[in-house]
C-alpha positions as CSV (number, residue, x, y, z in Angstrom):
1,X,114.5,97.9,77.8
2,X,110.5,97.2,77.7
3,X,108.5,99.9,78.2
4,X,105.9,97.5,80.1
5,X,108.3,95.8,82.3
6,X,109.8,99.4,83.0
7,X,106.4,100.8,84.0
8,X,105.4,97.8,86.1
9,X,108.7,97.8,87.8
10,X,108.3,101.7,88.6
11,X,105.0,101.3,89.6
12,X,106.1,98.3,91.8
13,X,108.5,100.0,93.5
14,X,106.4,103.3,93.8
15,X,104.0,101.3,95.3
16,X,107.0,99.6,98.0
17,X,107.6,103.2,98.7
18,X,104.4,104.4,99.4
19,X,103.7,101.5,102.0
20,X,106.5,102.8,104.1
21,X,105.2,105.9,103.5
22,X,101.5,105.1,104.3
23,X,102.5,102.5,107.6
24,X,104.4,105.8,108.8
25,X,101.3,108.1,108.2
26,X,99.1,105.8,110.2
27,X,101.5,105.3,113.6
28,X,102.0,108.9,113.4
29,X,98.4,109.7,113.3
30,X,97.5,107.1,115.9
31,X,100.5,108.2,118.1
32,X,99.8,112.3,117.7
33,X,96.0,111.6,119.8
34,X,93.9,109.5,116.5
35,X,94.1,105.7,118.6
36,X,92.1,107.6,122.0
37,X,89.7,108.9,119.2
38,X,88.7,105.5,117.4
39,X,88.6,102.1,118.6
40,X,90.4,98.9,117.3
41,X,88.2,98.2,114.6
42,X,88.5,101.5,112.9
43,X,92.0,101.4,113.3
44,X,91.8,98.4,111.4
45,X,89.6,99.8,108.7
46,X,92.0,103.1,108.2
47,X,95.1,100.5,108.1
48,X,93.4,98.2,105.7
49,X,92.1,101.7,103.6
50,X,96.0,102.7,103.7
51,X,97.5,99.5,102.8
52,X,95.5,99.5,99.6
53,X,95.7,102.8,98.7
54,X,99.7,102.6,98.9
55,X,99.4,99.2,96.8
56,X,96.9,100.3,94.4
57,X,97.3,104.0,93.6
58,X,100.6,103.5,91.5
59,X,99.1,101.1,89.0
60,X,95.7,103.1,88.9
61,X,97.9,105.9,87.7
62,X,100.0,103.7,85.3
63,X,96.4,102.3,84.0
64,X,94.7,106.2,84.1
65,X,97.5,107.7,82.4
66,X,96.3,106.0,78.8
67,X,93.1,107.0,79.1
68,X,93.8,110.6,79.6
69,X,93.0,113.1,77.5
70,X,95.8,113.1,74.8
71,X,96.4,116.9,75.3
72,X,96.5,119.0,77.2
73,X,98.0,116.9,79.9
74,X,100.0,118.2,83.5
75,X,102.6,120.4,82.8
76,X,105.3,118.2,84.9
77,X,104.1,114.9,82.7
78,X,105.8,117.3,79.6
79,X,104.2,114.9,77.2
80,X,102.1,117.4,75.4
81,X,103.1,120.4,76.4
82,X,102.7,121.9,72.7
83,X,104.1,121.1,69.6
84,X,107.4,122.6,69.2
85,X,107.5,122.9,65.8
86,X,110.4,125.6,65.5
87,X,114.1,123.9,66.6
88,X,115.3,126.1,69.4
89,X,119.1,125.1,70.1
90,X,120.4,122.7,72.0
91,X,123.0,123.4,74.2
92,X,125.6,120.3,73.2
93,X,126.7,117.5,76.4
94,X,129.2,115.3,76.4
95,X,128.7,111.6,76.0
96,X,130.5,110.7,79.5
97,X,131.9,106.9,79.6
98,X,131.1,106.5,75.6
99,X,131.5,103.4,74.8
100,X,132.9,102.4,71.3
101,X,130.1,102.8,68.4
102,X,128.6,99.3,68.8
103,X,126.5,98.7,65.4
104,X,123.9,96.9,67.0
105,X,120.0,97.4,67.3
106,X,119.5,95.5,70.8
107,X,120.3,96.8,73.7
108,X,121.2,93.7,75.9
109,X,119.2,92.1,78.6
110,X,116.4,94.6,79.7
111,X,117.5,95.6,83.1
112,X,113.7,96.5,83.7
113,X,112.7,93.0,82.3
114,X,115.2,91.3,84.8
115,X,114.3,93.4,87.4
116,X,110.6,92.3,87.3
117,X,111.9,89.0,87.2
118,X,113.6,88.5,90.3
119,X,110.5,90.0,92.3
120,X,108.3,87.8,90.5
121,X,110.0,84.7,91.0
122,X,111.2,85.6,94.8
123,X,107.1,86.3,95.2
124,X,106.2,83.3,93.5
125,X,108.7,81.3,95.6
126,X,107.4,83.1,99.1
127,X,103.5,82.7,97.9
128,X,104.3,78.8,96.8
129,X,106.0,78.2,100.4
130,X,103.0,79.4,102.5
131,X,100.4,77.9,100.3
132,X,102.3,74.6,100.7
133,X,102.0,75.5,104.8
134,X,98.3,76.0,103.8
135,X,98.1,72.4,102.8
136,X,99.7,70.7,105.1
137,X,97.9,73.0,107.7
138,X,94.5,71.9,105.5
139,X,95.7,68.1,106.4
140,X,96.4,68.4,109.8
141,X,93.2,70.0,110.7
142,X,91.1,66.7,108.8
143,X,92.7,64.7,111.2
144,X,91.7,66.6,114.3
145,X,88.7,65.6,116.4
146,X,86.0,67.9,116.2
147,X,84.5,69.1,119.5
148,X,81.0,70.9,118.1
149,X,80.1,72.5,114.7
150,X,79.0,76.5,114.9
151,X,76.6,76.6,111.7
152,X,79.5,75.8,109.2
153,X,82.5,76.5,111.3
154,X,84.2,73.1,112.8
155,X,86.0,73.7,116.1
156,X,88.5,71.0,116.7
157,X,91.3,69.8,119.4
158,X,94.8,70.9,118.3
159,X,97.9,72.9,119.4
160,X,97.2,76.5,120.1
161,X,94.4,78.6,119.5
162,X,93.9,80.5,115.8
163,X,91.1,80.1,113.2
164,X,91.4,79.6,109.4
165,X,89.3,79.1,106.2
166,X,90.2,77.4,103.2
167,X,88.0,78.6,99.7
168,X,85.8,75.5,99.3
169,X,87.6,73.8,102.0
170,X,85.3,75.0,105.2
171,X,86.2,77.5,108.0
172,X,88.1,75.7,111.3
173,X,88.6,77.2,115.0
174,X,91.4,75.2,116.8
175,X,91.7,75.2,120.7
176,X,94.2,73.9,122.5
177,X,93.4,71.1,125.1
178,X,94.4,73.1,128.0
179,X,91.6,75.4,127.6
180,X,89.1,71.9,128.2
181,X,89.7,72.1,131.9
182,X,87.9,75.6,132.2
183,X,84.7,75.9,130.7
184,X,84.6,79.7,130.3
185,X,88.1,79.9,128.9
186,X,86.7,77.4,126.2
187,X,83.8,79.8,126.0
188,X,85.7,82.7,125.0
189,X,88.7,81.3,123.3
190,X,85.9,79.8,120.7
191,X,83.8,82.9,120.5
192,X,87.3,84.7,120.2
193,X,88.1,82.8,117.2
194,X,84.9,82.7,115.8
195,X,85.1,86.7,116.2
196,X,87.6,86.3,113.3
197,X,85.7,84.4,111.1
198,X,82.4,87.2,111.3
199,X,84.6,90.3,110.6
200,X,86.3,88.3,107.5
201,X,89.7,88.5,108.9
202,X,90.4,84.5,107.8
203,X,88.9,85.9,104.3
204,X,91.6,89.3,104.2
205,X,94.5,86.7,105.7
206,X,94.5,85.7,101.8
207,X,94.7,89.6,100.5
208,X,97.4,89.7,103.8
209,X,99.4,86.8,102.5
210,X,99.6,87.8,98.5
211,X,100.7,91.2,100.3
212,X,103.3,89.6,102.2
213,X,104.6,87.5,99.0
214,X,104.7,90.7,96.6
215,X,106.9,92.6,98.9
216,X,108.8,89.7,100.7
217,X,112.0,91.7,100.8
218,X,110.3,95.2,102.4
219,X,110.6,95.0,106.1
220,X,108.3,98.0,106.3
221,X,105.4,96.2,104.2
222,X,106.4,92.7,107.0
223,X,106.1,95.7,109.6
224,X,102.8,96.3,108.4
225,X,101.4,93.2,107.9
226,X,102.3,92.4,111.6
227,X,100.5,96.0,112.8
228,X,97.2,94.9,111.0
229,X,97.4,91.3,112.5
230,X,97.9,93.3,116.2
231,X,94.5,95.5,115.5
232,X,92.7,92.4,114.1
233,X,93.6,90.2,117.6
234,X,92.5,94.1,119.3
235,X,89.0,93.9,117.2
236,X,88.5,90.7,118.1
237,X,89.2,91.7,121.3
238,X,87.0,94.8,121.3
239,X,83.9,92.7,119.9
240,X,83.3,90.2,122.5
241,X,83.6,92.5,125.4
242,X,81.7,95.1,123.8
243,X,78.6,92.4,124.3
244,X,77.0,92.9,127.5
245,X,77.4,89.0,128.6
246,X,81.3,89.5,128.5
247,X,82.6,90.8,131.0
248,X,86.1,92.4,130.6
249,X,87.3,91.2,133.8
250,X,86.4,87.7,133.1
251,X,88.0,88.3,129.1
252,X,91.4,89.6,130.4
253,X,91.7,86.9,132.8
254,X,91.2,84.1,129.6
255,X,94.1,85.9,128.1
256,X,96.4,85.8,130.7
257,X,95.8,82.6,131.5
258,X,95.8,82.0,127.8
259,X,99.2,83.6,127.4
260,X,101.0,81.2,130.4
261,X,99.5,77.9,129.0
262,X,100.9,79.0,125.4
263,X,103.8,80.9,126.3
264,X,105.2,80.0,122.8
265,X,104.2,81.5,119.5
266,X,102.8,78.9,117.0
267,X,104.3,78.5,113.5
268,X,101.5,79.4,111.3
269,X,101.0,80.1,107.4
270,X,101.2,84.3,106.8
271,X,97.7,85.6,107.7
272,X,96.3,82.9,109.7
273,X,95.1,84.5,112.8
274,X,96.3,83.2,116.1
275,X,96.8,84.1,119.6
276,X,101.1,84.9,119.6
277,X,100.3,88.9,120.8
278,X,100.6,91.1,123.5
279,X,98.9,90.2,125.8
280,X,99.4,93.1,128.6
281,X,98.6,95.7,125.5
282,X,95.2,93.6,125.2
283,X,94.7,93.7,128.8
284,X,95.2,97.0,128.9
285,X,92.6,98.5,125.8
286,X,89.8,96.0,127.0
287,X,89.6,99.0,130.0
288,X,89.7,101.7,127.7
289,X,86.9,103.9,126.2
290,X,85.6,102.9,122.8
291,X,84.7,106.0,120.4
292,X,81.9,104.6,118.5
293,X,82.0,107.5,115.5
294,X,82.7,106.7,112.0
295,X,83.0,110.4,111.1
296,X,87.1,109.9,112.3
297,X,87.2,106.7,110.5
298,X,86.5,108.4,107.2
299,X,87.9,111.6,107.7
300,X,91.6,110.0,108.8
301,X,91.1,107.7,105.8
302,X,90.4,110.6,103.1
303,X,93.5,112.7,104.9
304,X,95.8,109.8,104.5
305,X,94.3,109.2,100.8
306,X,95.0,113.3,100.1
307,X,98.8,112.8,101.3
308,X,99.1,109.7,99.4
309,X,97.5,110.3,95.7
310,X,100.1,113.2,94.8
311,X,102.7,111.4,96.7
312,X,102.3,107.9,93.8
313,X,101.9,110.8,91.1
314,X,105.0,112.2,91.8
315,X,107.3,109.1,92.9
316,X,106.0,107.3,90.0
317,X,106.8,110.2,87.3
318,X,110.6,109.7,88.9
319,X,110.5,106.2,88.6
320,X,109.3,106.4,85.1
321,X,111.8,108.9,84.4
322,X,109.8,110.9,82.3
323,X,108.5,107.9,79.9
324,X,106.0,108.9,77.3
325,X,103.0,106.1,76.6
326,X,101.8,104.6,73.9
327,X,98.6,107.1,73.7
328,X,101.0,110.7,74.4
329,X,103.6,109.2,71.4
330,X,100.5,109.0,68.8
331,X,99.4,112.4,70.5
332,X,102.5,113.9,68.9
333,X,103.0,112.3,66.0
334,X,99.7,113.3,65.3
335,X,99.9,116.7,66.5
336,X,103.1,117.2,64.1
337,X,102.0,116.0,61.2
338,X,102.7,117.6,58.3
339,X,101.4,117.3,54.7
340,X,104.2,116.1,52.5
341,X,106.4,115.6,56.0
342,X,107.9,112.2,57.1
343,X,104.8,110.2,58.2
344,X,105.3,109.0,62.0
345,X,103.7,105.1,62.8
346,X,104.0,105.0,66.2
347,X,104.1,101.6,67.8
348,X,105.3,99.6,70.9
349,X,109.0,99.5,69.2
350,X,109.2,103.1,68.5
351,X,108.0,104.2,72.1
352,X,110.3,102.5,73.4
353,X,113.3,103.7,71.4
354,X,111.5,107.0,72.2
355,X,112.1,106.7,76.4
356,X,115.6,105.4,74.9
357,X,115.8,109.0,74.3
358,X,113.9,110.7,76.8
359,X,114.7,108.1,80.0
360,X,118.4,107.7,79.8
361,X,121.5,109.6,80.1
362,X,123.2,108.3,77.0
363,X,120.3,108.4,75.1
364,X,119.6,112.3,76.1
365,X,123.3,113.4,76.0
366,X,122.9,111.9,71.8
367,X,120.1,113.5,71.2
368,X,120.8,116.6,72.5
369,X,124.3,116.6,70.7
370,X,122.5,115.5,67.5
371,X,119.8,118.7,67.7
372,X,122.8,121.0,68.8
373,X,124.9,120.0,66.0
374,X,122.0,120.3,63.5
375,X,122.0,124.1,64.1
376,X,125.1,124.3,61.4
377,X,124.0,122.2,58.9
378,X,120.4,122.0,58.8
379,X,119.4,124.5,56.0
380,X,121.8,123.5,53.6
381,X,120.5,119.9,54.4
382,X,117.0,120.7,54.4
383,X,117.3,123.2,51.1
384,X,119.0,119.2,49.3
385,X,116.3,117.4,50.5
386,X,113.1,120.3,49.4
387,X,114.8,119.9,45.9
388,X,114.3,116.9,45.3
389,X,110.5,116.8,47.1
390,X,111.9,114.8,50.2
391,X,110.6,115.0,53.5
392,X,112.0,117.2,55.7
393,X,111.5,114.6,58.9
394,X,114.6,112.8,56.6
395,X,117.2,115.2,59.1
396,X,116.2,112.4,62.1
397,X,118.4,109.9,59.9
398,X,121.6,112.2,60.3
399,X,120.5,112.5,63.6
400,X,120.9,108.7,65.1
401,X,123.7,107.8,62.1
402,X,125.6,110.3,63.4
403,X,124.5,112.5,65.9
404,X,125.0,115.1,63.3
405,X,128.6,114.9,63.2
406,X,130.7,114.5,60.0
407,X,132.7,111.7,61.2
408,X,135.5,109.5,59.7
409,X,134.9,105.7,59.5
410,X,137.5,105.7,61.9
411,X,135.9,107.5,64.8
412,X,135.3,106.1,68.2
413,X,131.7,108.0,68.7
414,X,128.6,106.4,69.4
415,X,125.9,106.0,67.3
416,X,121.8,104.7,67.6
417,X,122.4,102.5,64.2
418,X,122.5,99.3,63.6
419,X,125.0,97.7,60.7
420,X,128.3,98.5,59.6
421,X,130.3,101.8,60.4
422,X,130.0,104.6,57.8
423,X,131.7,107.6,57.5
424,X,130.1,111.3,57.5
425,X,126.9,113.0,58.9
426,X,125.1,110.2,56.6
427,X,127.4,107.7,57.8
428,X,127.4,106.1,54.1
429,X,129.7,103.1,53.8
430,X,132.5,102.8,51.1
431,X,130.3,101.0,48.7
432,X,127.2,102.8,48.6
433,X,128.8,106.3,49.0
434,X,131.1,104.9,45.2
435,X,127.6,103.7,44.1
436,X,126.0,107.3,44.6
437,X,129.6,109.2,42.6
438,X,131.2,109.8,46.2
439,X,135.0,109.5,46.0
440,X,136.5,107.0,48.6
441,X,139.7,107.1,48.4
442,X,143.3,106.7,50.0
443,X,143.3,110.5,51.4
444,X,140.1,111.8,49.9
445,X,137.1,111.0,51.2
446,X,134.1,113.2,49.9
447,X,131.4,111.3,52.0
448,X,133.1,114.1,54.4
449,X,132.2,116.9,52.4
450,X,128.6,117.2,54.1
451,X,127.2,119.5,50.8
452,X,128.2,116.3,48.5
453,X,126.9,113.4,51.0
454,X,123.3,115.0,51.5
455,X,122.9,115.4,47.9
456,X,124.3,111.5,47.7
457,X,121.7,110.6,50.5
458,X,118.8,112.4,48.9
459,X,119.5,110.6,45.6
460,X,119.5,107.3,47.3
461,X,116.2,108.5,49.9
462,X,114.2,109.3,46.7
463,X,115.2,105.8,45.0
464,X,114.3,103.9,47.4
465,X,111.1,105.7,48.0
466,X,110.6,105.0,44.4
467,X,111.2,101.5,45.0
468,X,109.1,100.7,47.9
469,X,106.3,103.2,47.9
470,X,106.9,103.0,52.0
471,X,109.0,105.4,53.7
472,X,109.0,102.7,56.2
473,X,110.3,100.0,54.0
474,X,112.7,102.9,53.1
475,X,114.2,103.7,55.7
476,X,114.7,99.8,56.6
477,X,116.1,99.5,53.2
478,X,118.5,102.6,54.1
479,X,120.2,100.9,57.0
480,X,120.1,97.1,56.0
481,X,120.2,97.4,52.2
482,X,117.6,96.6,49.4
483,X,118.7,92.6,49.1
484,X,117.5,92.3,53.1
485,X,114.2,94.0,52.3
486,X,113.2,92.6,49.3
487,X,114.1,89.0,49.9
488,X,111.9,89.6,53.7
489,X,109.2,91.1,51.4
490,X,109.2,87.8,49.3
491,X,109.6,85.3,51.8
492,X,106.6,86.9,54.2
493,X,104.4,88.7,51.8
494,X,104.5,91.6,54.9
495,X,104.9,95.0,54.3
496,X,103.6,96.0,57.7
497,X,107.4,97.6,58.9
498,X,106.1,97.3,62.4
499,X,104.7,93.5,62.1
500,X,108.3,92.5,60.7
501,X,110.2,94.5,63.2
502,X,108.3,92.7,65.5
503,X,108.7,88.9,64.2
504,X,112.7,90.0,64.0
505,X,112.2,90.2,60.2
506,X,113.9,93.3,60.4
507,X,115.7,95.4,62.8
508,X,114.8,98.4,65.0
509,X,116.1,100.8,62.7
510,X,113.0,102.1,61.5
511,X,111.5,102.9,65.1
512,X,114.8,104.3,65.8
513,X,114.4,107.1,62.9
514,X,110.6,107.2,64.1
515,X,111.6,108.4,67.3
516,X,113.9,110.5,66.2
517,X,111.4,112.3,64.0
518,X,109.1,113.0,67.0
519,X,112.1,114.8,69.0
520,X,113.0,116.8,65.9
521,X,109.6,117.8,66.0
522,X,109.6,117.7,69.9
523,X,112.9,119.0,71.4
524,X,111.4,119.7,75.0
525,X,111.0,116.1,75.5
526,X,114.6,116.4,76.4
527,X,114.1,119.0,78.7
């Protein structure tokens, strides 16, 4: 599964979360005393201010979280809580619902990856259907007569009344012919409309719309969307009788008015503003006080941001399920380096075989089996491997081969590697178990003897280290033989393990190991 997609998606949906969250916030606030203590238009600011908070905060995290400092970070993040270097055991889980040891390094279709997908292309399809509204709207209006200009504003003859601006296209009011008969209808249905065009509401109906297309399928964010629309029409509203030559009397007799010659609501593009709202609630808050303080405005607007900062922290970091980044895997690599020690080259494959590990059941459940299990074996292992001047960050290779277990070729248990099934803690097969003076045979099988197959495994390590000069190349070499490797080295001229891993050169196995090494090195990862 991609990291990136899986970090995007968790963001995405952290952010779907905190809409609901932050519409709820607002109605709450507005119903608990807030709406008699600001007026329209700073309802409309603290909705906007909440609406892009609850979009933005998630990804700000996602994008802050590399730039951290790479230790110490927040406890609850676990990414660098210290470097573990002494093995603590590891109480041992079953694998529940193993699947039969599959040998291969992929892991299917990224459920992430698909995930992101559908979103995008149901977004794309809802963004590509208004905009295609917003053309044929864009036509229609060319075609209209135009009844006077207001500086660069056009106001034409149509159905309805609702403005709308189109980037290098010009801004357009449209009223409907009804209003003609009564001058100062016409009067304030225009100055209503051009209302919308001074406070920029036919400039946020674009932010409104790619809202509305990112979270088509979220009836809260739709919910939403319609509330803002409501305290734009309000504003509007608010504005014009606010100015001492408009009466309120005169205003709330256009809208009803308004409201019985257009008793139907008008099939407009998302965000265009028109007049399809309530019009007894309008009535009713052009008689009510107006607070003119911005001190609320802010002050509601920081509360709501207090509530909703800890609240993308958190249901991102469940989301995520723990993922480490890029930045905190280098962290620890670097932190646990060791002179002589297995050197750790941490890139995008072996993060993401890392949150393999840390992110998933099955992945946890192996890896906490394989550090369990290692408790037995691991200073007879690591005594075979010092003797020979091997690196001790060599154990990481028992521990995705085999999860530590001396298994038959035979067994039914899962493995993290790639290729053929092997037998042992090892997991060498027949061939290169012979080649190393192993006995395969009908009833004896010494890669079982784990003493004999760690000193076969160390002979073979230090060969191909010999060989290579890469523990990398190694390593590769290890799982998909010397023939694969050199015959890649010849044909590319690459020894960069992570450039051929990622050109499909060569499998994951390395980054596998990789990982591997920075939870031997890092067991609370699993915590």
């Amino acid at each position: 599964m991609s990291v990136v997609a899986r970090e995007v998606l968790g963001a995405y949906l952290t952010a779907a979360v905190l809409v609901a969250v932050g519409f709820g916030l607002v109605r709450a606030a507005l119903a608990l005393g807030m709406e008699r203590r600001l007026d329209a238009r700073q309802a409309l600011r603290v909705g906007r201010v909440t609406l892009g908070l609850a979009v933005l905060l998630p990804f700000v995290a996602l994008a802050a979280r590399e730039w951290m400092p790479s230790a110490p970070l927040f406890k609850f993040e676990r990414s660098l809580a210290g470097y573990a270097a002494p093995l603590t055991p590891v109480e041992a889980r079953p694998v529940p619902g193993a699947a039969p040891r599959t040998r291969s390094s992929g892991l299917g279709l990224p459920g992430a990856m698909v995930g992101v997908g559908l979103v995008g292309v149901g977004a794309l399809a809802f963004l590509a259907w208004e905009l295609r509204r917003y053309a044929r709207l864009r036509r229609k209006l060319a075609t209209l007569p135009v009844l006077r200009r207001v500086g660069r504003v056009r106001v034409v003859l149509g159905d309805g009344a609702f403005s709308v601006w189109f980037p290098g296209g010009g801004a357009w009011v449209v009223v409907p012919a009804e209003v003609l008969e009564d001058a100062e209808a016409l009067r304030l249905t225009v100055r209503h409309e051009l209302q919308h065009h001074r406070q920029r509401d036919t400039v946020f109906a674009y932010a409104r719309l790619g809202f509305d297309s990112a979270f088509f399928w979220n009836p809260f964010a739709r919910a939403f969307s319609r509330w803002l629309a409501e305290r734009q029409e309000f504003a509007c509203d608010e504005a014009l009788v606010a100015v001492r030559h408009v009466s309120a009397e005169a205003y709330a007799r256009c809208l009803l008015q308004a409201s019985l010659r257009v008793p139907a609501a008008l099939s407009l593009p998302a965000g265009v503003t028109g007049m399809s709202h309530p019009t007894v609630r309008r009535i009713h808050m052009l008689f009510q006080p107006r607070p003119r303080s911005s001190v609320r405005t802010l002050g509601l607007s920081l509360s709501l941001a207090l509530v909703l900062a800890p609240l993308a922290l958190w249901a991102q970091g469940a989301a995520r399920g723990r993922a480490v980044s890029l930045t905190e895997a280098r962290a620890l690599a670097e932190a646990g380096r060791k002179a002589g020690d297995l050197p750790v080259v941490v890139d995008a494959a072996v993060v993401e075989q890392l949150n393999t590990f840390v992110t998933t059941p099955k992945g946890r459940d192996f890896m906490r089996k394989a550090l369990a299990n290692l408790q037995a074996h691991r200073e007879a292992m690591t005594g075979t491997l010092r003797s020979r001047s091997l690196p001790e960050g060599l154990l990481a290779v028992a521990m995705v081969e085999s999860a530590v277990s001396n298994l038959p070729e035979t067994s039914r248990e899962p493995s993290m590697a790639p290729g053929p099934r092997g037998a042992g803690v090892w997991m060498f097969i027949p061939e290169t178990a012979r080649r190393y003076g192993l006995k395969v045979e009908a009833g004896r099988d010494e890669r079982l003897d784990v003493a004999r197959e760690t000193e076969a495994a160390a002979a073979l390590f230090q060969a191909l280290y010999e060989r290579y000069g890469d523990w990398r190349l190694a390593l590769a070499a290890y799982n998909q033989g010397e023939g694969v490797v050199d015959r890649v080295l010849a044909e590319t001229g690459v020894r960069d393990v992570s450039e051929l891993v990622r050109t499909g050169k060569l499998n994951g196995y390395t980054a596998t190991v990789q990982a591997g090494v920075l939870l031997l090195r890092n067991p609370h990862l699993l915590d």
